[in-house]
N, C-alpha and C positions, 0 to 999 in steps of 0.2 A: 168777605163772606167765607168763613172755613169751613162750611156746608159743600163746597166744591171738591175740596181737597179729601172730604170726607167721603163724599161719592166715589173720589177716584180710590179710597182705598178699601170703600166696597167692591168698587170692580175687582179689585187686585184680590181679595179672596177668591171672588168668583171663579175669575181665570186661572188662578193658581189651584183652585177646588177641582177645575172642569181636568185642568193638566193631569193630576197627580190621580184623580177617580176616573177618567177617560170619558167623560159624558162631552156630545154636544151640543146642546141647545138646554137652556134655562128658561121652564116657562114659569116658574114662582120663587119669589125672595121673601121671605118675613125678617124685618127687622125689629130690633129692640131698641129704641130712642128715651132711655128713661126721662123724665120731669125736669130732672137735677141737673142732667147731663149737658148743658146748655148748647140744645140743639133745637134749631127753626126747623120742624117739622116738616113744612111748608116751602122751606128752600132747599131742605134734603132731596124732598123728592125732584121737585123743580133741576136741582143738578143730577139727579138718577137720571131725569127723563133726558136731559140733553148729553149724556154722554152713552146714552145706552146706543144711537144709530151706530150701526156696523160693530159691536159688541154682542158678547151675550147675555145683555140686558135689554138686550131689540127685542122688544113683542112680549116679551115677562110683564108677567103682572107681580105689582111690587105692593107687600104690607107694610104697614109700619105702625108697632106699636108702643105706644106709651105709658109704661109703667107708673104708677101714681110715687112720689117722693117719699121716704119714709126718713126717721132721723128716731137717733135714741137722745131722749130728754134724760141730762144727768142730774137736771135740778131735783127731778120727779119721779127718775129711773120707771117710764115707762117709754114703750116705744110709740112714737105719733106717724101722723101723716100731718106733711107738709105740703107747699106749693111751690116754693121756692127757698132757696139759701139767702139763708136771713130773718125766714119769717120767726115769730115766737111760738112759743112750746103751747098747741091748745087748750092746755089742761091747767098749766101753771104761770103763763105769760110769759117765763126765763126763755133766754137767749143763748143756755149750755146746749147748743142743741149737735149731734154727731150725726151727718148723714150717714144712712146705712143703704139707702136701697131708692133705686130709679136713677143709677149714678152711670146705670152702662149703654152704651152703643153696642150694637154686637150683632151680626148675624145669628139668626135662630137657627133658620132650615131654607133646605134649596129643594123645588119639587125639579128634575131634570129629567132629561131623555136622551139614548143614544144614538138618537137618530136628529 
């Protein structure tokens, strides 16, 4: 499960966020988990929640959002929405398909406090 490791290096902005801006306590995370990005949404959190005790992801409330896939179709030069890598191109059936977008992980925004 690389959902774990993923977690851990969400922490590792965090902490490194909190270091370098001087906040202590994190009470909101949004994340970006696009479509594409082959991530269990569902085990992201699952390892957020268990590595958050004695972190500063204790007591954060955590979002996670899912960017819909998008891919430029070269057979049809238009750009589609997908579901996943591999699907065919809705418009023309072809399989030229270039993902563009729902590809990233990322932290969005930290809501924090210095106290």
């Amino acid at each position: 499960m690389h959902e774990a490791s993923l977690a851990g290096g969400v922490l590792q902005v965090v902490e490194d966020t909190a270091q370098r801006e001087g906040f202590a306590r994190l009470l909101a995370l949004r994340l970006e988990a696009g479509q594409l990005a082959g991530v269990d949404i569902r085990a992201l959190r699952f390892a957020l929640e268990s590595i958050a005790p004695g972190t500063l992801l204790e007591g954060a409330r955590i979002d996670i959002d899912e960017p819909p896939g998008q891919a430029w179709c070269m057979a049809c030069s238009q750009s589609v929405a997908i579901q996943q890598r591999g699907d065919a191109c809705p418009n023309c059936g072809g399989f030229q398909l270039q993902p563009t977008g729902g590809l990233e992980l990322r932290v969005v925004d930290m809501h924090v406090s210095d106290t």
